[in-house]
N, C-alpha and C positions, 0 to 999 in steps of 0.2 A: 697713148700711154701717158698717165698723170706720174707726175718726178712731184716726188717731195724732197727738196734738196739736202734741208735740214737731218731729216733721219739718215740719209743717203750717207752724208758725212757723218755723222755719229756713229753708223753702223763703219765705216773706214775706219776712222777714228777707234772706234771697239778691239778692230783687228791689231793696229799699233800698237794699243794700250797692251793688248793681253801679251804681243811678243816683248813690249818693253819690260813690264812685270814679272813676266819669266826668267828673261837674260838678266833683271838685277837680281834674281834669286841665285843664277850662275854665276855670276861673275862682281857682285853687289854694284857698289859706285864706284868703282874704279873709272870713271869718265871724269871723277873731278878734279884732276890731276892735268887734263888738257887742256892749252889757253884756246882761246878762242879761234884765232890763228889754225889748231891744228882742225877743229873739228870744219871749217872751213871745207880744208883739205877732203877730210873723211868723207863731207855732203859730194864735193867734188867728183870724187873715184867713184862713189857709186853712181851719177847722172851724165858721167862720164862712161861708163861702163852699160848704162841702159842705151846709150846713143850709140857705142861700140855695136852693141847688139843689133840696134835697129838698123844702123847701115850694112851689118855681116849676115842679117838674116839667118845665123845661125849662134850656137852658143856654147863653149866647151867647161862651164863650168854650173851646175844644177840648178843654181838659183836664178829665177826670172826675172822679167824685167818688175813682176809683182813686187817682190819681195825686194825688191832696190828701191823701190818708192816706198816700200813699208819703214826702210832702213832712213829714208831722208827725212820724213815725218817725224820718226823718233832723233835721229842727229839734231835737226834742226829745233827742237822743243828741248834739246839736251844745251846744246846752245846757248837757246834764251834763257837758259836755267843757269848758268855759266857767266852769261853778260851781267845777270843780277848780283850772283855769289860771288863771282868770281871763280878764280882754279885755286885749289887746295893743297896740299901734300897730305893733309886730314882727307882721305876717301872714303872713310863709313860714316855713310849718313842715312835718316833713321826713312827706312820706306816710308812710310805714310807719309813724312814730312815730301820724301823727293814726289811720290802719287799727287800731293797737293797741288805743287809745284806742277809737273804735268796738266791736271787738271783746270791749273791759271791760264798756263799759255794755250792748252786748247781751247778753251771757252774765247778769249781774245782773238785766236786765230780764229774761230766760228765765226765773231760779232763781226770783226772784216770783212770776213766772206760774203758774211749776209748784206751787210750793207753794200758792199761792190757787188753784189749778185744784183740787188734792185736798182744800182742807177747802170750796170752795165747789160742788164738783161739777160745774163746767164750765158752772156757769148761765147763760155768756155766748153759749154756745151757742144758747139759745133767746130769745135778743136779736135786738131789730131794727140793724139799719146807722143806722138814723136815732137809736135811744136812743145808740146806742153815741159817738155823734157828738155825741149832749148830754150825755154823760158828759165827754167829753172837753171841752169847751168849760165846763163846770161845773168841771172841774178846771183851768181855765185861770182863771176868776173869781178862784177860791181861790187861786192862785197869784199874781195879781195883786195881790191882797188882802194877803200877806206879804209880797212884792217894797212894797207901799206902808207898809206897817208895817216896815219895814228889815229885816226876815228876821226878828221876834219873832213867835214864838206862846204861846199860853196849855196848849193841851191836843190841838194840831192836829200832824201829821207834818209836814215843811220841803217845799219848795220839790222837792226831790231825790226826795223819793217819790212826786209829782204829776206830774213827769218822767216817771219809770217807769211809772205808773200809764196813762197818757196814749199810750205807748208799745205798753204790751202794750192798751189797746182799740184804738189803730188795727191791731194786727198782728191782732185779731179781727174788725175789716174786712176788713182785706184777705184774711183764712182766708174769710169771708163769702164774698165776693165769688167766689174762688178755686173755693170748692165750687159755688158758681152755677154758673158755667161750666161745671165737670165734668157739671152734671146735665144742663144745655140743649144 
């Protein structure tokens, strides 16, 4: 089986975009009112709640472990939208400006990708959903850990690369997930 990674992700990436575009039609930007701090939290309870699932093998609330990685791809790009702007008490702001904005930090989280695809060889490939899920929740510790220490580090990457980082392993969930289906 030939993996084109790039489209792979884009078509992920397609799936987040269209729920993110939907929900600020429900609910507009009301996200820009959360410091940074909270949306932490929010990436948190959802990769926390996929890992719940994984170890209960069972699930008493509808949505999948899909759809909690769909939620952390959009949290986490809402984020980097957040680290730049900042949090507001002004929440209407104009779609196409926030789509842009999306559009920036996914193309950046792509070029990471890409690049750590080629020196790392795509080793995420032969990862489970479930490490991939404690990766992600590992880099949410360590973010946390800055966010507590007011954004200083010693010899560690910021806040902004634990984003992206966070970003491209759920979009290798959801690539996971994605080829499952094709095969069953």
């Amino acid at each position: 089986m030939t993996t084109d990674t790039s489209a792979q992700f884009d078509s992920a990436i397609r799936a987040c975009k269209d729920i993110f575009l939907t929900k600020m039609k429900d609910y507009g930007t009301a996200w820009r009112i959360l410091r940074p701090e909270s949306l932490t939290d929010q990436i948190y309870i959802k990769a926390n709640r996929i890992r719940s699932i994984q170890g209960k093998g069972i699930q008493k609330i509808h949505e999948n472990e899909e759809v909690e990685f769909i939620g952390i791809v959009n949290y986490a790009i809402i984020a980097l939208i957040q680290l730049e702007l900042g949090e507001s008490e002004e929440v209407n702001m104009d779609p196409a400006a926030v789509e842009s904005l999306y559009n920036k930090y996914v193309s950046q989280a792509k070029g990471l990708m890409m690049d750590k695809n080629h020196d790392y060889g795509e080793a995420w490939r032969n990862m489970r959903i479930s490490s991939l899920a404690d990766i992600i929740l590992m880099k949410l510790l360590r973010v946390k850990q800055i966010e507590d220490n007011k954004g200083k580090t010693f010899i560690s990457e910021g806040v902004d690369a634990n984003y992206y980082d966070i970003i491209n392993y759920a979009v290798f969930a959801l690539i996971k997930f994605s080829e499952a289906k094709t095969v069953s």
